[in-house]
N, C-alpha and C positions, 0 to 999 in steps of 0.2 A: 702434763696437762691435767684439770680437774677433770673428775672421771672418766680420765683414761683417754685416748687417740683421737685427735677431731671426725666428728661424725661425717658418713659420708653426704652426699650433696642431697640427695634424696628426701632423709629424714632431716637432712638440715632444714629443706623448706619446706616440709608439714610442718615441722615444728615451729618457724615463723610462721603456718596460715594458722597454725591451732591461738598461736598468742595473738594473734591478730584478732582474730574471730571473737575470743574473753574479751578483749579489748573495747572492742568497740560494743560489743552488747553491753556492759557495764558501765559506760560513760555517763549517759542522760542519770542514770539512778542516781551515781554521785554527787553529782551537780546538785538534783533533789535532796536529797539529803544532808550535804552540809549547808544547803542555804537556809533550810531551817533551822539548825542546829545554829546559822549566827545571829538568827533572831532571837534563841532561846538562850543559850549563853551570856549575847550580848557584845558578843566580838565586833558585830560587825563585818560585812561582806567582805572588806578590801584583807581582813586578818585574818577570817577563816578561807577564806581564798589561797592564801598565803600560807599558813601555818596546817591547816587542816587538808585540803583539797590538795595544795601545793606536796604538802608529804605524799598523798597516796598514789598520786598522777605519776610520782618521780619511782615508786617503787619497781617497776620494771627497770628501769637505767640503771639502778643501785646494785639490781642481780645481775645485771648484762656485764655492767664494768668490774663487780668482782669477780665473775666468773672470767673474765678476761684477765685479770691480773695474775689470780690464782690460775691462769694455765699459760703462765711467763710472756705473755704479748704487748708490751707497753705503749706499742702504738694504736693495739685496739683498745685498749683500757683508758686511754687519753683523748684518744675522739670520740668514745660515746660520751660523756658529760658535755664536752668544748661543743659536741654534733648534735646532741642532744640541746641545750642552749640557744644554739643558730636556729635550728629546725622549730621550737616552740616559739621563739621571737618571730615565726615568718608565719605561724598560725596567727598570730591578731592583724596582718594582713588581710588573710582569708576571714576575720569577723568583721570588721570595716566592708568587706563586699554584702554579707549579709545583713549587716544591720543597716539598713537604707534610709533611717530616719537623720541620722548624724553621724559624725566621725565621731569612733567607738571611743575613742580615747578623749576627745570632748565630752563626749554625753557623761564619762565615766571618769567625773573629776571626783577625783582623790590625791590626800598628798602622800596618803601611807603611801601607793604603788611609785611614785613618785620617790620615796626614801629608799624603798625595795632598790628600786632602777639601781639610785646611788649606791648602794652596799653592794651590789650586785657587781656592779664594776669594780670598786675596790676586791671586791674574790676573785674578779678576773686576772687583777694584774700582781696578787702574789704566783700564780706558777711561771709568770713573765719572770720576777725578780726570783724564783729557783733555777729557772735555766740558765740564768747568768752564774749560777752559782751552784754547779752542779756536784762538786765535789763534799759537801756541805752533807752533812749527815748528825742522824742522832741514833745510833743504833742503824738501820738500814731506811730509816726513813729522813729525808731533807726536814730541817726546821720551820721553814718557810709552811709546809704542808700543813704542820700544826697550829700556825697561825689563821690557817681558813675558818674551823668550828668555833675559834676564838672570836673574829672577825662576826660570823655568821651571828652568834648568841649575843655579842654587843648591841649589832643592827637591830634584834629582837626588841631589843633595851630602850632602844631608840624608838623604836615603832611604837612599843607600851607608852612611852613618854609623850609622843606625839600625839598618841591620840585621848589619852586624858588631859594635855596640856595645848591643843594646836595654837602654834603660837601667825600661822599663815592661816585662809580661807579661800577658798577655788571661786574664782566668780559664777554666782548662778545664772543659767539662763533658758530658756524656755526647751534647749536642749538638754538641757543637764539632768541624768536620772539620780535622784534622791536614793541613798540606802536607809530604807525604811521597811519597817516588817511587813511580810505579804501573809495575804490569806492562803493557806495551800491544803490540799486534801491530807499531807504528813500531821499537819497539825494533831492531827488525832492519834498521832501514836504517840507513847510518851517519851520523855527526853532519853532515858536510860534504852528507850529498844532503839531509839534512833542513833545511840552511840553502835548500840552489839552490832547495828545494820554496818554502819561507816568500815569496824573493825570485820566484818564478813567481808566487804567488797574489798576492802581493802586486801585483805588475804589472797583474794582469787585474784587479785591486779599483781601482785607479791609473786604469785607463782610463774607466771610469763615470765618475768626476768630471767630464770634461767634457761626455758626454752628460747629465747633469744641470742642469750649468750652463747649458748651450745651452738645453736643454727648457726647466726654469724659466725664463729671463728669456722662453722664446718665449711660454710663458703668458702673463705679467706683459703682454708686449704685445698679445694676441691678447684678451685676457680685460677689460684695463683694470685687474685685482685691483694692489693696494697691492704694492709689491715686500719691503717685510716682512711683510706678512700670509703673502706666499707662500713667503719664503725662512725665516719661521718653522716654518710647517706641512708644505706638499706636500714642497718640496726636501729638508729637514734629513727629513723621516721617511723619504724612499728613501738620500739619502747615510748616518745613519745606522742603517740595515737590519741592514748589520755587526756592529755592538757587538751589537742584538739575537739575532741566528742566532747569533754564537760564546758568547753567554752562553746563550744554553737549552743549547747545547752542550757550554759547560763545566759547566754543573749537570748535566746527563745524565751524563756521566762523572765526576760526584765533584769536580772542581776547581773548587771556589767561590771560592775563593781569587784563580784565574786568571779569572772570569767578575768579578768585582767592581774587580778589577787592570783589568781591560779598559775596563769602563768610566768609572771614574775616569780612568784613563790617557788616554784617549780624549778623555774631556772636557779635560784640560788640554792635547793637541793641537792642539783648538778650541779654546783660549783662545789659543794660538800663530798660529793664523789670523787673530785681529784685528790681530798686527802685519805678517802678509802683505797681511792689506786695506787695511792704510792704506800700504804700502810700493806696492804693485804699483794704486793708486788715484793714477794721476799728473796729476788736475786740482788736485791740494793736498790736506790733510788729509781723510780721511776722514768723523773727525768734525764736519767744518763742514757737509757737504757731507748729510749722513746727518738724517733727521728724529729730533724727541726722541722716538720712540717705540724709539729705541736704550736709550736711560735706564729705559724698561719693560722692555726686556726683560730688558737686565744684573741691573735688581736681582732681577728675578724667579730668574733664575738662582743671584742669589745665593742666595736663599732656601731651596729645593730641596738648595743645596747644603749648607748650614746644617741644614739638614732630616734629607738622609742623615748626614753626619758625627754628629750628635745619635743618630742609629739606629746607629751604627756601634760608639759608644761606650755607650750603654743597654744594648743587646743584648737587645730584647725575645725571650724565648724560643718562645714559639706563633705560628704565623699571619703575616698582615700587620700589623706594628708599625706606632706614631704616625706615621714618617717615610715608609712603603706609601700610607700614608691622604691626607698631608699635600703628598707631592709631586707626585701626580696634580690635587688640587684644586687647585694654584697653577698649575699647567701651563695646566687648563681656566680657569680665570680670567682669566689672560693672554692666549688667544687671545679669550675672549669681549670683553676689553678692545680689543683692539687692531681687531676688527671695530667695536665701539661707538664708538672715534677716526676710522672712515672713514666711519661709518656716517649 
């Protein structure tokens, strides 16, 4: 195990309240801070959403899931990404309650989040096509793995193309918020402290991860609980906390755009993480080693995912739309499943 014996149960949950605690005070700043940075750049809400906010939100999951790999658990190394994923897909639920003027995802047309959705899914369903193929290695790591950062950096490609070339436009309408520069009290500080800031929070969001990691697996051994049961639910809903605080934050401020960016973004970070689990999981492949309750959770994930993209391009205009409704019940479904497999 990385550093040595899993901790006992005790310091396992301070050490979840302590990353909790960083967690959540740290959110709204971020939120602040890269929405001005994508007026100043020029990215754009839905890309630094995605590319910026989405990196820093995902840095807790990144420590969690290495620190589970690296202390030989492959089923908790595999449900915090696949848990992590479900869990931030069931936060834009929770901003559709709060944003009362429209459905979040109408108000917040975009096609980028929209492309996100799709690439998203395609990273979902290569560790589907590893588990069918599990004996498949390249050194101790499945080929298939490799193909996810490949996958990930194309979609990039794709994004950049999209949005200096859109070749679609989202209908506008009296709900639809425009990403457009705001006025903010940041403005004042200049572009270079607003990066050192990003790169500070970012650091102190970095460091949870591995109190996380360590926490959970101390459960996992304290408790006897299934390590995907846990690194589905308890883990992934404190690593990511993130995506949830800077998304009520970016709706607080108007940037739905950047709160939707986040979380898609986010989730295809965690999909980046199953090629860190199987790289840094050096008994051999991951997926050998991981129970089929991997295969429930992926598809589940897909699903949800299929779910928002479907809400993304409907645009129900009142309330919580089909995909508010839809992605909460597969979430609860899947953890009721994965208890009734230990059960």
């Amino acid at each position: 195990m990385i550093g040595g014996p899993p901790w006992p149960l005790a310091p396992s949950v301070v050490a979840l309240i302590v990353a909790l605690v960083v967690i959540m005070s740290l959110g709204r700043r971020l939120a602040t801070t890269v929405d001005v940075l994508a007026d100043r750049t020029g990215m754009g809400e839905a890309a630094a959403g995605a590319l910026l906010l989405g990196a820093v939100t995902s840095l807790p999951g990144i420590g969690t899931t290495v620190v589970g790999s690296l202390g030989g658990d492959a089923q908790f190394a595999l449900a915090n990404p696949l848990g992590g994923i479900a869990v931030q897909t069931v936060w834009l639920a929770i901003a559709d309650l709060l944003y009362r003027r429209s459905n979040i995802e109408h108000a917040a047309a975009s096609l980028e989040n929209v492309l996100q959705s799709l690439v998203l899914i395609a990273l979902l369903c290569i560790p589907v096509v590893a588990y069918a193929t599990p004996a498949l290695r390249i050194g101790w790591v499945h080929p298939a793995s490799l193909a996810i950062p490949l996958v990930y950096l194309y979609g990039l490609r794709l994004l950049q193309r999209l949005r200096r070339e859109p070749m679609w436009q989202a209908k506008q309408t009296s709900e639809t918020r425009q990403d457009e520069p705001d006025d903010d009290a940041d403005d004042s500080a200049g572009t270079a402290r607003l990066w050192w800031r990003l790169a500070a929070l970012a650091t102190a969001v970095a460091g949870t991860g591995y109190l996380i990691g360590q926490g959970g697996l101390g459960v996992v051994a304290a408790t006897g609980l299934p390590s995907d049961l846990v690194g589905f639910t308890l883990t992934t809903a404190i690593t990511s906390l993130p995506e949830l605080v800077t998304l009520i934050a970016a709706v607080r401020i108007g940037a739905l755009s950047l709160g939707i960016g986040n979380i898609i973004g986010g989730n295809a970070f965690d999909a980046l993480m199953i090629f860190l689990a199987d790289a840094t999981y050096l008994r051999g492949s991951v997926y050998t080693d991981a129970s089929s309750a991997a295969l429930l959770l992926a598809g589940s994930t897909i699903l949800m995912t299929v779910a928002l993209t479907a809400g993304l391009i409907m645009r129900d205009r009142r309330g919580i739309g089909f995909e508010g409704i839809i992605i909460p019940l597969v979430y609860v479904a899947t953890v009721i499943l994965l208890v009734l497999r230990v059960a």
